[in-house]
C-alpha positions in Angstrom: -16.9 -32.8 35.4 -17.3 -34.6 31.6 -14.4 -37.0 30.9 -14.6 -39.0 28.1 -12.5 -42.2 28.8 -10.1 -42.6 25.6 -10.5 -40.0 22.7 -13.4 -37.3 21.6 -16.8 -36.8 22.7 -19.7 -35.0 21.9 -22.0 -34.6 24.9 -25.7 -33.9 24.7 -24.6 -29.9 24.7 -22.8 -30.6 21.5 -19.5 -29.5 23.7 -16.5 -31.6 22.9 -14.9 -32.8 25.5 -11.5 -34.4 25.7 -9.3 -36.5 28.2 -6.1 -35.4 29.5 -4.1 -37.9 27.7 -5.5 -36.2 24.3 -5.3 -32.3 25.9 -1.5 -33.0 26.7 -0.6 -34.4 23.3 -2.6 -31.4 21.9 -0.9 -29.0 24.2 2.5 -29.9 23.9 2.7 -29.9 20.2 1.0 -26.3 20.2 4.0 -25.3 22.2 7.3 -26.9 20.4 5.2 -26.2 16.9 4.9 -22.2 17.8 9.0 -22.8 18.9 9.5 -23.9 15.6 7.8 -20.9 14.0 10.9 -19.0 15.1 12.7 -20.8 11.5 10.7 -18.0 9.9 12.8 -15.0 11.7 10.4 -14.6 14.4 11.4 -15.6 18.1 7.8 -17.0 19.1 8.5 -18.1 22.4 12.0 -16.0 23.6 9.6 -13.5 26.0 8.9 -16.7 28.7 10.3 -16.6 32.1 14.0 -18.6 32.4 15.7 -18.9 36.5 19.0 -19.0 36.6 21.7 -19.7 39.7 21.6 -17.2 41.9 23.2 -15.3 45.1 21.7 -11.8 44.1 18.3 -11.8 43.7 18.0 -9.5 41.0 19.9 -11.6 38.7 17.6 -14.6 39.2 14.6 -14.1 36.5 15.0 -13.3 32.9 13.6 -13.7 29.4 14.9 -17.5 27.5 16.0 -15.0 25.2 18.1 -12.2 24.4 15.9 -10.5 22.0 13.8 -9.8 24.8 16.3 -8.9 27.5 14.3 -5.5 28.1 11.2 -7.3 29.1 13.4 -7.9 32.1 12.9 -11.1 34.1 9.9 -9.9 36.0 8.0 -8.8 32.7 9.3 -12.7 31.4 7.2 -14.1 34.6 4.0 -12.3 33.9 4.3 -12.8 30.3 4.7 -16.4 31.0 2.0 -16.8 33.5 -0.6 -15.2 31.3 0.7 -17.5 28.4 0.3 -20.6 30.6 -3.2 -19.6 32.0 -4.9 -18.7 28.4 -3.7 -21.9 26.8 -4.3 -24.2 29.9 -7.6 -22.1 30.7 -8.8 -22.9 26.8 -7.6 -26.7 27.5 -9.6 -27.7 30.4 -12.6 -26.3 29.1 -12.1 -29.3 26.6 -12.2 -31.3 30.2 -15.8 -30.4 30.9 -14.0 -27.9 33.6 -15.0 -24.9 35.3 -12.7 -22.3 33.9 -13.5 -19.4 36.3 -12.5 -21.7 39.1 -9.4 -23.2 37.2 -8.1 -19.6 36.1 -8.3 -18.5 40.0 -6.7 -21.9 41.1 -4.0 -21.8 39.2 -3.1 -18.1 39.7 -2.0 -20.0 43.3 -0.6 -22.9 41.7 2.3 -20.6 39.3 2.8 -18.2 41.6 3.6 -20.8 44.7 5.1 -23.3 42.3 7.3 -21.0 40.5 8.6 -19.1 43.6 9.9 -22.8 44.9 11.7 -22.9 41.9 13.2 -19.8 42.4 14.0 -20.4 45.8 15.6 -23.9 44.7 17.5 -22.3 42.5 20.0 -20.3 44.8 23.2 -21.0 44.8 23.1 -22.2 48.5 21.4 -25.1 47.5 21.4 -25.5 43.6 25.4 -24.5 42.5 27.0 -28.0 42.0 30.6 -27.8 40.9 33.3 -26.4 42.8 33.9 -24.0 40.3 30.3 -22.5 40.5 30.8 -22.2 44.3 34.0 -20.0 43.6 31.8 -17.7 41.1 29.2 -17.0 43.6 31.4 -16.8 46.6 30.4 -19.5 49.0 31.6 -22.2 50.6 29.2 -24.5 50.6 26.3 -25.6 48.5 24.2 -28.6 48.8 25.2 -29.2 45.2 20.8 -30.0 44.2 21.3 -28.0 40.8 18.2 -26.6 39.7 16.0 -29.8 40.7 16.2 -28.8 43.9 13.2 -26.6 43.0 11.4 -29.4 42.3 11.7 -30.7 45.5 10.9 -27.3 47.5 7.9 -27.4 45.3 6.9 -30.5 46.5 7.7 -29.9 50.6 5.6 -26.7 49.8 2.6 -28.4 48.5 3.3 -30.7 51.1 3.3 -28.7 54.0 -0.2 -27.1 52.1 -1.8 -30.5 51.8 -1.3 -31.4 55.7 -1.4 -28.2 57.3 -3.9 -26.1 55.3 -6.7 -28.4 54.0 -9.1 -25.7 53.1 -6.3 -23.9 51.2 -5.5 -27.2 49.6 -9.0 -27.7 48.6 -9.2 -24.7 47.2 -6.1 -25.1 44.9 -7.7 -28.4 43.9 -9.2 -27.4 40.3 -5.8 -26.5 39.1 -4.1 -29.3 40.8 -3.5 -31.3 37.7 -0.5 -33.3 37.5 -1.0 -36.0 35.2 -1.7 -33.2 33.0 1.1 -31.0 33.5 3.8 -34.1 33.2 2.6 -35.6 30.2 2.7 -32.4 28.3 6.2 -31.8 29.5 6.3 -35.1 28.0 5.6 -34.3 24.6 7.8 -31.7 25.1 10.7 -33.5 25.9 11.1 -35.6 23.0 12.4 -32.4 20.6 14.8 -31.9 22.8 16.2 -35.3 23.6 16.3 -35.8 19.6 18.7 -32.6 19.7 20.2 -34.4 22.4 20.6 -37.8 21.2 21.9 -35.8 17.6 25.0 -34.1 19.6 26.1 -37.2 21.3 27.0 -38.8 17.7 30.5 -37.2 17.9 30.7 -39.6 21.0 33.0 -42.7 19.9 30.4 -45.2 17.9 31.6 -48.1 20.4 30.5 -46.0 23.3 27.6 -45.1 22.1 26.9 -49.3 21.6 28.3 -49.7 24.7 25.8 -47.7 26.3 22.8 -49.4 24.3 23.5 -52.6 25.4 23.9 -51.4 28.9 20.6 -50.2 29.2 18.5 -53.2 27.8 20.5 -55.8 29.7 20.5 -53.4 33.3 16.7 -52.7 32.5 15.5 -56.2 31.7 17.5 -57.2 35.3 15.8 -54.0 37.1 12.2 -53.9 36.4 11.5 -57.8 36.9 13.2 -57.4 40.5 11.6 -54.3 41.4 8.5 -55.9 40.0 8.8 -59.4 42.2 10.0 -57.5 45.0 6.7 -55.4 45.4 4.4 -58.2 44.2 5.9 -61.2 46.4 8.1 -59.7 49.1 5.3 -56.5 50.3 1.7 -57.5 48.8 1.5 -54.7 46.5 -1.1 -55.4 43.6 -0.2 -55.2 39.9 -1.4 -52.0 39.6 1.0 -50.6 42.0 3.8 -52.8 41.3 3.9 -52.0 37.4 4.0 -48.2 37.7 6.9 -48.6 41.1 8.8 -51.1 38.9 9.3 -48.6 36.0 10.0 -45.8 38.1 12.9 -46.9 40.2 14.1 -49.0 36.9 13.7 -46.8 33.6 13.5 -43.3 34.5 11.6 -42.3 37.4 8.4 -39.6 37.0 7.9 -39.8 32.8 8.3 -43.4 32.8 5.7 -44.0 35.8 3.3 -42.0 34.6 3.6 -43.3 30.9 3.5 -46.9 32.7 0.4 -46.1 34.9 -1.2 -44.9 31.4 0.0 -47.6 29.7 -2.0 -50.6 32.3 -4.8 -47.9 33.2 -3.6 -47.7 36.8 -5.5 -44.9 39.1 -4.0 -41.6 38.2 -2.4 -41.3 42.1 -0.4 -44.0 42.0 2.1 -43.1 39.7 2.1 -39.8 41.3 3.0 -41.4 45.0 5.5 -43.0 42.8 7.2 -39.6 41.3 7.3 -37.9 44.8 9.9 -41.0 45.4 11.6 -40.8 42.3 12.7 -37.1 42.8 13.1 -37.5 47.0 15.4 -40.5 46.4 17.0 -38.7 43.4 18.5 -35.6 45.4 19.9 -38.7 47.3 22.1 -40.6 44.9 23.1 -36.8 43.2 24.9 -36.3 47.4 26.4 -39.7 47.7 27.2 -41.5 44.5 29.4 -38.9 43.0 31.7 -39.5 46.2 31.8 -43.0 45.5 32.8 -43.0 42.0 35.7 -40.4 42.7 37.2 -42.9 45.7 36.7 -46.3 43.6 36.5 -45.7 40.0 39.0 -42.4 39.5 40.9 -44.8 36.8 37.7 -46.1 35.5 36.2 -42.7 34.4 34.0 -44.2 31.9 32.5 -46.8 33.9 32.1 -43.3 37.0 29.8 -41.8 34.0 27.9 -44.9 32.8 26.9 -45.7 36.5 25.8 -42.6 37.0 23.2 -42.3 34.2 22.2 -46.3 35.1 21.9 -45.6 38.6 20.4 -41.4 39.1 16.7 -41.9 38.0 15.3 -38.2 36.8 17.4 -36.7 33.9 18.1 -33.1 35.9 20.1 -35.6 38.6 21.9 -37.8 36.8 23.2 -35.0 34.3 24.4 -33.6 37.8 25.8 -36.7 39.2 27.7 -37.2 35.7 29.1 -33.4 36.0 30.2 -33.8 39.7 31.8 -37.0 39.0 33.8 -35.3 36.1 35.0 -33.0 38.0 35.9 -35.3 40.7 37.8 -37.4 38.6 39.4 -35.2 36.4 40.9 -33.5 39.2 42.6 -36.6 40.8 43.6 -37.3 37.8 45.5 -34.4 36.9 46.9 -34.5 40.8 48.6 -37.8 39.7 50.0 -36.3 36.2 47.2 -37.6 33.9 44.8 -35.3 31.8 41.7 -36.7 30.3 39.9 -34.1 27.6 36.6 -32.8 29.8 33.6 -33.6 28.2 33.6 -37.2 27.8 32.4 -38.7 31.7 29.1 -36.2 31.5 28.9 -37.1 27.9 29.1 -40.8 28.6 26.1 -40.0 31.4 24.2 -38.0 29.0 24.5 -40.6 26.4 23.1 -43.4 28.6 20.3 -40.9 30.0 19.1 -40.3 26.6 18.7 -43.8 25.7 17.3 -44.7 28.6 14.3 -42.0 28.2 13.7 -43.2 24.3 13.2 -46.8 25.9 10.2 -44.9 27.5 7.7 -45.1 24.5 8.8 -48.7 23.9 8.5 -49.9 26.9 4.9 -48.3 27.4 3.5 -49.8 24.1 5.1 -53.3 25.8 3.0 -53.1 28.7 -0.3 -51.7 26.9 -0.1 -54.9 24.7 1.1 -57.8 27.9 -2.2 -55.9 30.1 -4.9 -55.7 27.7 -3.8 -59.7 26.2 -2.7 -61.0 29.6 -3.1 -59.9 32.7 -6.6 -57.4 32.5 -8.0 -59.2 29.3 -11.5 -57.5 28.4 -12.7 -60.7 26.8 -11.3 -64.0 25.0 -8.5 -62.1 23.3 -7.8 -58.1 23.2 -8.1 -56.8 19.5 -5.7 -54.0 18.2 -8.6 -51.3 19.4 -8.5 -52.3 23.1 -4.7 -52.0 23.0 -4.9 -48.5 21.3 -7.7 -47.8 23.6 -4.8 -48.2 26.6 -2.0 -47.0 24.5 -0.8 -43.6 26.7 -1.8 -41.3 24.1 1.0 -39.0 25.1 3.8 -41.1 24.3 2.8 -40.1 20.6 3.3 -36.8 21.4 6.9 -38.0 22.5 7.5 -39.8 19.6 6.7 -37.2 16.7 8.3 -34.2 18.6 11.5 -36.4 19.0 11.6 -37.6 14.9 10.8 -33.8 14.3 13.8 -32.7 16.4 16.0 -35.8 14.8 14.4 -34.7 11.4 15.9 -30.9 12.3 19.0 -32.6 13.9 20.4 -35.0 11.3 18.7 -34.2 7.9 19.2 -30.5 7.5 22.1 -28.3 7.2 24.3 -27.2 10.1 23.2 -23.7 9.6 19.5 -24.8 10.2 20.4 -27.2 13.1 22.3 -23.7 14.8 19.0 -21.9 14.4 16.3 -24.8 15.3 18.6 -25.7 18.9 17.8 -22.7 20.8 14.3 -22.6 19.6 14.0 -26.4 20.9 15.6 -25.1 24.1 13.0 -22.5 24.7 10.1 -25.1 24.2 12.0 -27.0 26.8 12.2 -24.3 28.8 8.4 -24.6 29.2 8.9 -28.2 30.0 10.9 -27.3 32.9 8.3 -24.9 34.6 5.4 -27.8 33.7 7.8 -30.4 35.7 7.8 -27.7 38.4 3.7 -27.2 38.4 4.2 -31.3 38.5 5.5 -31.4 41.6 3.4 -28.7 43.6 0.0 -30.6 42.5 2.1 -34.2 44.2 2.3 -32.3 47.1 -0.7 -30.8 47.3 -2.3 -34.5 46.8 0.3 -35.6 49.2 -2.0 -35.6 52.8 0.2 -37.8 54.9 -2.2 -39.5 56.6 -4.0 -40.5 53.7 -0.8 -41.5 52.1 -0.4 -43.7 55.2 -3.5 -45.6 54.5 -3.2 -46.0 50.8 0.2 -48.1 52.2 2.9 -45.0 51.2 5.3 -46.4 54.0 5.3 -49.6 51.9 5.5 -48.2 48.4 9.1 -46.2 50.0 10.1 -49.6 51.5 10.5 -51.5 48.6 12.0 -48.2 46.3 14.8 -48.1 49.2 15.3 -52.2 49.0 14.7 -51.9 45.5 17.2 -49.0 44.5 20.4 -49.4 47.3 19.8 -53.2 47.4 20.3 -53.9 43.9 19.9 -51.3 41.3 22.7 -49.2 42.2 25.0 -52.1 42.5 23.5 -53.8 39.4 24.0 -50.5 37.0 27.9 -50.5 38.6 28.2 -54.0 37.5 26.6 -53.6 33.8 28.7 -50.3 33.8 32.3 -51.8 34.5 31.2 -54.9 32.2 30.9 -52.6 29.7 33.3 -49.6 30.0 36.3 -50.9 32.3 39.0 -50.4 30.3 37.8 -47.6 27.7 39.5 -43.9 28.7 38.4 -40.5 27.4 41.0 -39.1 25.1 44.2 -36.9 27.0 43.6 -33.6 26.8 46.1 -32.4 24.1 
């Protein structure tokens, strides 16, 4: 295959060929830019494939949009998947790739990925609150919301990985996670701006609050996780950077914008995201627990932890909402009523900072490698630290000032019209996050893992995240919040 190492090249066919850093960036803005076409009356993008919550099947699949409800939600899947293969077929002949064998690959890839997420998404497993449970008439759930497709995703390309080899092999020229993350990446950043926008009704000093929450926890978390690998277990820099970010900023995006950032091999920050999301489902099944039997009359500092503490967005939105309910119930047992809203919001807040400290962070390590630790000669000019800039995190950047553009400097009529088409680009970012996790497992042979020191690298995320960054974000969080309540409901 033709790679070119940074940016564009011509090879001696006169092809161009691209990297995947570049092909994301390119990607992702091709997908929120046709959402955005939908300004001019036109839903562009309301035909693709959504899952919600489900007990009856039938209701599972159906189009992001309305408009298109008689496609149905099988017509939505097949609409989507042909979508997804043209536009990634055309990108990875860009790659130098062999497109006949990519188009059959990933045939394999969306159908097996996307099932997972269907299966993760029944109620059984993904309703969270008990309100949900009583909609769908059950009595239990293991309360995983959606994400829990993610992780059937990943036991399935698991179990393909170290059970059918030949299989796995021949998935392998669609097996492209680094690809598939980074444009839900670029993807991402539109809808956090929307995000970030809504949260401004929020109570200024909470949203300072959070701010200063986040840079003090984060400083704290990434140099321990960091010392702990490096000193404690032996792990090289390499490792350590892209482990460091993950269990301290915000799991999968921020290890793989890390391992772009210090040009680590692509699998490491892939071992790393399999841990981020396993570890994840984790803290969503015990911390909510927690915060409703010590911090009931602390709401606020419940929702900061959570968002501090719960390291993939999906999760920690969930923790939040579970906590709420928690809370707001034992409150209203004991003759206090808080207005709902403001322990997830509090969460959400925090989340969303946390994933715009992403770029910054990235650009950070790009300039402290390339001057300091993997210095290319006597001092690293501006070129060598574009040259290890993760191109991606531009993509981040300009769909997020585009979303605040939409969010804060046009009319409210325009903002009512741009959020849904936002949400149906993110809608894409969710099925790429679920291809994501197939291609980890399908990397993920165990005994490979083993030697490459796996049993390690899930050591010191366990020390790492129940020695000190749960307990750490709980202590920032009550420094911050103890004492500020939610307005009573009225």
């Amino acid at each position: 295959m033709a790679t070119a190492t940074n940016s564009f090249v011509r090879t001696r066919e006169g092809r161009v060929v691209l990297n995947e850093d570049w092909l994301s960036v390119a990607i992702g803005l091709f997908i929120f830019a046709v959402a955005l076409l939908g300004l001019s009356g036109t839903d562009f993008l309301g035909w693709a494939v959504a899952t919600s919550v489900w007990k009856d099947f039938s209701t599972a699949l159906h189009p992001v949009s309305k408009i298109y409800a008689s496609l149905g939600g099988g017509g939505a899947l097949v609409a989507t998947y042909v979508a997804l293969l043209a536009v990634l077929s055309i990108g990875v002949s860009f790659l130098g790739a062999d497109v006949k064998r990519f188009a059959i690959a990933f045939t394999g890839v969306f159908v097996l990925a996307y099932a997972s997420w269907i299966i993760g998404s029944n109620a059984h497993l993904a309703a969270v609150t008990p309100a949900e449970q009583q909609k769908f008439g059950i009595d239990w759930s293991l309360k995983l919301t959606n994400e829990g497709g993610y992780i059937v995703a990943l036991i399935v390309g698991l179990l393909i990985a170290n059970f059918f080899p030949r299989f796995a092999e021949w998935l392998n020229e669609a097996i492209r996670p680094e690809l598939y993350i980074k444009i839900a990446i670029v993807i991402l950043g539109g809808f956090l701006a929307v995000t970030f926008a809504s949260k401004l009704n929020l109570a200024g000093s909470l949203l300072f609050r959070g701010i200063a929450a986040i840079v003090e926890a984060y400083l704290i978390y990434w140099a321990v996780a960091y010392f702990i690998a490096r000193q404690w277990l032996g792990f090289s820099r390499e490792w350590a950077a892209p482990l460091a970010s993950g269990i301290s900023i915000c799991g999968v995006s921020a290890a793989i914008a890390t391992g772009g950032a210090i040009r680590a091999r692509p699998a490491i920050p892939i071992l790393v995201s399999s841990l981020v999301v396993i570890f994840a489902v984790v803290e969503v099944l015990i911390l909510p627990y927690l915060a409703k039997t010590f911090l009931a009359h602390e709401p606020l500092v419940a929702g900061a932890w959570m968002g501090l503490a719960v390291k993939t967005d999906g999760a920690a939105v969930a923790a939040g909402g579970i906590t709420e309910a928690f809370i707001l119930a034992q409150n209203a047992a004991e003759g206090v009523r808080y207005q709902p809203g403001w322990i997830l919001g509090t969460t959400a807040a925090v989340k969303v900072f946390i994933d715009i400290f992403i770029g910054v962070w990235s650009f950070l390590l790009a300039y402290i490698w390339t001057n300091h630790i993997n210095v290319t000669g006597d001092k690293a000019s501006a070129a060598e630290i574009w040259h290890r800039f993760p191109k991606f995190i531009i993509g981040f950047v300009l769909t997020f000032l585009i979303g605040l553009f939409f969010a804060l400097g046009t009319s409210a009529a325009t903002l009512q019209k741009v959020t849904p088409l936002i949400g149906e680009a993110n809608n894409f970012r969710v099925i790429f996050f679920v291809l994501t996790f197939f291609s980890i497992g399908v990397l993920s042979n165990f005994r490979k893992l083993w030697q490459e020191g796996f049993g390690k690298l899930a050591l010191v995320y366990f020390v790492s995240l129940f020695g000190f960054v749960i307990w750490v974000g709980l202590l920032i969080s009550w420094l911050f919040f103890s004492g500020v309540k939610p307005p009573l409901a009225s």
